[in-house]
Steps between C-alpha positions, in 0.01 A plus 500: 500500500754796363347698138639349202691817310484391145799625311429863375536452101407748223174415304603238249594754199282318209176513716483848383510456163159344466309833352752539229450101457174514450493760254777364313301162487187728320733500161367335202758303433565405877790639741855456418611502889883618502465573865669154616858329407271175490681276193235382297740241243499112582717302692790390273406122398832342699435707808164360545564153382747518824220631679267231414787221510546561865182493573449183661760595839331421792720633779564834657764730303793606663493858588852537364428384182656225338847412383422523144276852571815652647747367292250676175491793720892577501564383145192744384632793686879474372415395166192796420626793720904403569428450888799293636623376854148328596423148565166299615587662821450838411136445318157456632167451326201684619134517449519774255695828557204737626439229758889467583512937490210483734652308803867596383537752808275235767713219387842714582396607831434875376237624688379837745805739512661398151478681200439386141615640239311514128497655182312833444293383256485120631312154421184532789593192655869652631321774733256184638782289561667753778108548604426177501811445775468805711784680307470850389548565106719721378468672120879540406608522109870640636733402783492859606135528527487199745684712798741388833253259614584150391221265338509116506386436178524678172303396206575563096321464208705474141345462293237676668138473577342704317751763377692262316836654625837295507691594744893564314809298656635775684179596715465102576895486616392792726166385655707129548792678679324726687256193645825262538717797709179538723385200547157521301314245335464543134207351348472565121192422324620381110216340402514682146892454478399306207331756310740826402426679210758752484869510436555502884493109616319457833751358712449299864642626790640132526696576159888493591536823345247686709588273850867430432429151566330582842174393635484572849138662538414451172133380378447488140118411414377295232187425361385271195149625485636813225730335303337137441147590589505303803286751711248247564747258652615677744898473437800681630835510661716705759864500425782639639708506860476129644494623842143690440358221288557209767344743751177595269527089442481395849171785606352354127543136630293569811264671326424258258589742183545233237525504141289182346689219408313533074595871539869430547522280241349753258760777604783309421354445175459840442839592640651275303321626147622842365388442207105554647640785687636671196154412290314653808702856490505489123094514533510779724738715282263458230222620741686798657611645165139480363395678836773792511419602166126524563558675843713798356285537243192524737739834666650278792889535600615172589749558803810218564346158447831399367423105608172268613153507439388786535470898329507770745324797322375831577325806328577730827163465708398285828517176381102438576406668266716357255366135640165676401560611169711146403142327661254725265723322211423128634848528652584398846812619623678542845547847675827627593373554858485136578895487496553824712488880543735541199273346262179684518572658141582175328304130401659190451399321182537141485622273224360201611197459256461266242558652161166568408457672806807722428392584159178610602645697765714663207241573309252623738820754612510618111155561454489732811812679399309616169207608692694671725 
């Protein structure tokens, strides 16, 4: 029998924040753990009385989701973020979007002897999606920097994981023509398209005034899990160029990637609710306000995080031992090293706490900045 050759991953990034855990955990008044974009607000009541009201299905879901699924899908996407030109054809639900990021480049056929192509300061799960298939990744924040050779597959973030960068109109119109003139798949991850906080609207590369009305090897990623909370249910969408979504449809179909029949139900709920949507980012203005204030006057600079849900802050030393000092306060937050080279001065600091968490996490933050 051959040796197995297990795919060569990084260690999983939060595994090493178990020391600074712990100590954070040895607070008196407990940890306030701002480490993970985990939403922490119910289920709106309609989305889970669709949940619960499909219950009772019996019978495999369809891979392709249903009528009704795609149908919310389209109207969602033109009606919150002016997306136009798509039909049922040109949508897919997945599993979740780190699970559809993950087996993105397997699913295509990218494997040894492509190249991938990520941000420089990226979401962890983009570099293990190229590893994952064999591919090599690539840290590009410019067309220049990426060189002659040409990749397969080029993934954005914008908003972005964890900067909190929005990428303007006329840097998306470039990335999209560049990929379109050279045959490149685009894959943008928008899962936080929902959540700008600056003047700048966070636009989809699917927008007609970033594509021209053009999707040829376009992928626009959605998720619900940041914007109504549904994390734990696992729901999410591709959208974009037909052609690449009936391919990734026909590899999911054999592979038995389905979204459950209860879970379907409860995303078209959800899609079809702004109003929860709205309540949902309303709750996290509230908490990144509180947060911003108490992290500048703790001495932090608070760099981009112009949309989503996270701060990305620095006080100009390797981010461990900011992790450290943030820990010694009851605070767990995530080091900039986990997203890249180009974050090892920086920590991303979550909103998703419950408000009593955030205020304690303000207040904690004010006491050291007297003592200081």
């Amino acid at each position: 029998m051959p040796d197995r050759t297990p795919a060569q991953l990084p260690d999983f990034p939060w595994d090493s924040l178990a020391e600074a855990k712990a100590k954070a955990m040895e607070h008196p008044d407990g940890i306030v753990n701002l480490s993970v974009g985990t939403p922490v607000d119910e289920v709106a009541p309609g989305i889970q009385l669709a949940l619960a009201e499909a219950a009772a299905a019996p019978g495999y879901p369809q891979t392709v989701g249903t009528m009704e699924l795609r149908s919310a899908i389209v109207a969602s996407l033109e009606r919150r973020y002016h997306v136009s030109g798509l039909d049922i054809h040109s949508v897919l639900p997945v599993i979740g979007t780190k699970e559809a990021i993950a087996w993105l480049p397997k699913l295509l056929g990218i494997g040894t002897g492509h190249t991938v192509v990520i941000p420089e300061v990226a979401y962890p799960t983009y570099e293990v999606s190229a590893l994952l298939s064999g591919a090599t990744p690539q840290r590009a924040d410019s067309l220049t920097q990426i060189g002659p050779a040409r990749p397969t597959l080029m993934f954005i973030n914008s908003p972005a994981n964890p900067t909190g960068k929005v990428l303007g109109i006329e840097h998306l119109r470039k990335v999209v023509s560049w990929a379109q003139e050279r045959d490149v798949i685009l894959a943008s991850d928008e899962c936080y398209l929902g959540l700008g906080w600056g003047e700048e609207e966070p636009l989809s590369i699917l927008d007609p005034r970033v594509c021209d009305g053009d999707h040829t090897n376009l992928l626009a990623i959605h998720s619900l899990s940041k914007t109504s909370n549904l994390a734990s249910y696992r729901a999410g969408f591709l959208a974009g160029d037909p052609k690449l979504i009936a391919e990734l449809l026909e590899v999911r179909k054999h592979a038995g990637l389905m979204v459950p029949g209860p879970i379907q139900a409860a995303m078209i709920a959800a899609l079809q609710d702004d109003n929860q949507e709205a309540a949902q980012k309303l709750r996290y203005a509230q908490r990144r306000v509180t947060l911003m204030r108490a992290l500048s006057g703790a001495g932090f600079t608070i760099d981009e995080s112009e949309a989503g849900l996270y701060l990305w802050v620095t006080r100009g030393e390797p981010c461990r031992i900011t992790v450290d000092w943030f820990a010694e306060h009851g605070i767990l937050v995530a080091p900039g090293d986990f997203y890249g080279p180009r974050g090892v001065q920086h920590v991303r600091v979550a909103l998703t706490a419950s408000d009593e968490r955030i205020d304690a996490a303000a207040k904690r933050l004010a006491e050291a900045s007297k003592s200081q």
